[in-house]
N, C-alpha and C positions, 0 to 999 in steps of 0.2 A: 504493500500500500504506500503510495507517495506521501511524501511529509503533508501537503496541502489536504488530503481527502484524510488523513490522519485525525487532524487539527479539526476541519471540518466537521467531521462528523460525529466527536465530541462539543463541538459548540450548538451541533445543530440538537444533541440529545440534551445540554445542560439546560437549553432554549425550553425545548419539552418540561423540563422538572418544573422550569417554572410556570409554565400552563398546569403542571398537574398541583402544585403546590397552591396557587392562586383559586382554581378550584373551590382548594377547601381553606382556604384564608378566608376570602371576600366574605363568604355568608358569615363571619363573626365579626366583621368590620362594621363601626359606628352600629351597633346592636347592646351595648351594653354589655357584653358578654363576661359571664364571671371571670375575675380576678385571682391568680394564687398567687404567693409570695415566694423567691425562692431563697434560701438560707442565705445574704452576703452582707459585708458592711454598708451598703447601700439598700434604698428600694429595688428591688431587682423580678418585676411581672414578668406570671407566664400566662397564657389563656391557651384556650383547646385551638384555635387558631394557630399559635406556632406549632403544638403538638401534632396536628392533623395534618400541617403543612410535610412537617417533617418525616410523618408517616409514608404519604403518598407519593414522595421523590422517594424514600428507601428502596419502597416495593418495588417502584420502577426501575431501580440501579441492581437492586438484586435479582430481577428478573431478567434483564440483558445485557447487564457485565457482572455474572457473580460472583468473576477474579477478584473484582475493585475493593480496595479496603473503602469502609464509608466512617467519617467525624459528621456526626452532628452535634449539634448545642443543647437539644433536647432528651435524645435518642443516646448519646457517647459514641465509643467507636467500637465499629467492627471493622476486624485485620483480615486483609486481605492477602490473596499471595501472587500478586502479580506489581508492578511499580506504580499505577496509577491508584491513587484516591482522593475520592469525593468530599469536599468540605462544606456544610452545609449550616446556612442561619436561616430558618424560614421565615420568622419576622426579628429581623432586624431592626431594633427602633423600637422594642413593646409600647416603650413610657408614650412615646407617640400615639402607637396603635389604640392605646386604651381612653385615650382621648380624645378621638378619630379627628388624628391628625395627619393628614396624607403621606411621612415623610420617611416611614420605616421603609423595609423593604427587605424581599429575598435573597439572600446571597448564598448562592451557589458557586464554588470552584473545583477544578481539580487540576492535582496536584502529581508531578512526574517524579522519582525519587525523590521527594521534597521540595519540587521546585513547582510555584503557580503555575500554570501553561494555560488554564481555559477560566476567566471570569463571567457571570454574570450576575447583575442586578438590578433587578425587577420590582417594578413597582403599577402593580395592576390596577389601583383604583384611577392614579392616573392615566396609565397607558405610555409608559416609560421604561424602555428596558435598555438598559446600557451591557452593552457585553465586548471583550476583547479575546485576542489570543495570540500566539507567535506571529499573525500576519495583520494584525491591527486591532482599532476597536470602530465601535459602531455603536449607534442611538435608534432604535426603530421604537417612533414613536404612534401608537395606535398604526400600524402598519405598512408605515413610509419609514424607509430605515435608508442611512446613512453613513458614512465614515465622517469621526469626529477625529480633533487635535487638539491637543494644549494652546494656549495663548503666546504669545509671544514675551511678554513680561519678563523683564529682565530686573529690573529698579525695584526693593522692598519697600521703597519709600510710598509705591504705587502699587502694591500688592494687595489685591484683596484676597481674604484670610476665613476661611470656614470649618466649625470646629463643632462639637455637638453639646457640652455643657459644660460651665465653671465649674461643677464638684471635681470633672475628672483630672483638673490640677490643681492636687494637691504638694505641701510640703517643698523641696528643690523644683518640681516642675511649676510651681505658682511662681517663683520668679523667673523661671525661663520663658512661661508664657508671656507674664509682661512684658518682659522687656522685645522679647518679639511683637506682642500686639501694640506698645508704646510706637512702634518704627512705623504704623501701618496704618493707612485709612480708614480701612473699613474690616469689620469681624461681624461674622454674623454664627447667630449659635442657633441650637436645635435639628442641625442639619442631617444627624446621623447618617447614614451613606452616602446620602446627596451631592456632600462636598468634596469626596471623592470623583465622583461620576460629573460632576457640575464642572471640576478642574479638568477633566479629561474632553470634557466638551468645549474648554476654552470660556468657559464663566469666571472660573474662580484662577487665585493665581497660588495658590499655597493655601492644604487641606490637611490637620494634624489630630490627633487624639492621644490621650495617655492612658497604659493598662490597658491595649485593648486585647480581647484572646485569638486566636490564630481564626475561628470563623467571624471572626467581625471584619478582618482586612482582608483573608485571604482572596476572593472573589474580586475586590478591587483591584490588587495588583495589579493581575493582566488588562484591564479595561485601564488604564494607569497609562502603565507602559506602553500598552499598544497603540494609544495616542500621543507617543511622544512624553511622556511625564516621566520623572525620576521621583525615586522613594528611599528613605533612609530612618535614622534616628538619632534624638540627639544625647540621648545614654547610649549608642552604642547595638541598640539588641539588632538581631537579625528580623527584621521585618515578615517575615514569609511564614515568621511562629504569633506575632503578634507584639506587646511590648508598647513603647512609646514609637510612635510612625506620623510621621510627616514626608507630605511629598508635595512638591512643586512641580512649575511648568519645562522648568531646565535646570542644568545643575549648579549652574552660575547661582541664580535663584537659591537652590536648596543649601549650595555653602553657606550663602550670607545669612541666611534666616538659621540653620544653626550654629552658625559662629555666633550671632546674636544672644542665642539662647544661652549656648555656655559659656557667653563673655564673663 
């Protein structure tokens, strides 16, 4: 099989999960739908919404790649024994979702011996699916789809900046935020995967989060990259597990803003 129909036809099944995930999302979307709490130092919702999300992508993956190891966030992992697996957040965003705020979203990736190779993330009530892979990314939006790019933004001074909430800097990362959001026009919060997906479409110019787990970013990566974006960290982690992750439009860009942070 050639690299392209490889890639392909991975992107065109992760596409699938999230028709089958959205599915059974949507009927608990803006419904009220009961609340559980899940044990963390934060508020941290689950509804039957992420769980049914997460069900209905498994069944699929284990029904036509049963090699694949599968992570999810609901579900844990099943080990697989072949190099590809599935990493899976089916609402991304609860705190959103429970406030029927349009902003969560599914995120779907998989991963090649530990490396992202296929992202998607999807956002059904809008009609918003951003997805990437080793030969690009793409926005198909209610069903005109596109190839998207980073911004051209080089200047932090003109960087706009989207991040999903003040709690998640805390301690050493509350001053490295400042002093990065001090340099910056504009910062907008509550965005949760958006500002990923938003920088990759050339909206945003630098999209950061602290503590996040490997399916909160992993899906973004490639829609990231595959628009030309660069991703990194300003402690240091390896982004592709999760950690503190910041990524911009170039890497011009992503120096300055974390030379910033750990000025």
């Amino acid at each position: 099989m050639a690299m392209t129909d490889y890639w392909t036809e991975f992107t065109g099944f992760a596409l699938t999960l999230a028709e089958a995930a959205a599915s059974q999302i949507l009927p608990h979307f803006r419904q009220n739908t009961p609340v559980a709490v899940k044990e963390h130092e934060y508020w941290d919702p689950v509804t039957e919404g992420d769980k049914a999300g997460e069900r209905a992508m498994r069944h699929l993956i284990e029904k036509h790649y049963p090699s694949h190891g599968i992570i999810g966030e609901e579900y844990g992992e099943k080990k697989g024994s072949s190099s590809l697996t599935w990493i899976l957040d089916p609402v991304d965003g609860t705190r959103a979702f429970v406030i029927g705020l349009p902003t969560w979203a599914t995120l779907i990736a998989l991963y090649e011996d530990g490396e992202p190779r296929v992202g998607v993330m999807a956002q059904p009530f809008v009609g918003d699916t951003f997805f990437g892979n080793p030969h690009g990314a793409w926005l198909d939006h209610r069903g005109v789809r596109a190839a998207i790019q980073v911004s051209r933004q080089q200047d932090l001074s003109q960087a706009m900046v989207g991040t999903t909430a003040p709690h998640l800097f805390k301690g050493p990362n509350a001053a490295a935020f400042e002093r990065l959001t001090s340099k910056t026009p504009l910062v907008r919060f509550g965005l949760d995967a958006y500002s990923y997906s938003l920088l990759a479409a050339g909206h945003l110019d630098i999209a950061l989060d602290a503590g996040l787990h490997v399916h909160d970013i992993a899906a973004l990566i490639p829609i990231v990259k595959g628009a030309g974006g660069v991703m990194g960290s300003w402690t240091g982690e390896d982004v592709a597990q999760g950690g503190n992750v910041i990524c911009a439009s170039n890497q011009h860009l992503l120096d300055e803003a974390i030379a910033v942070m750990t000025g």
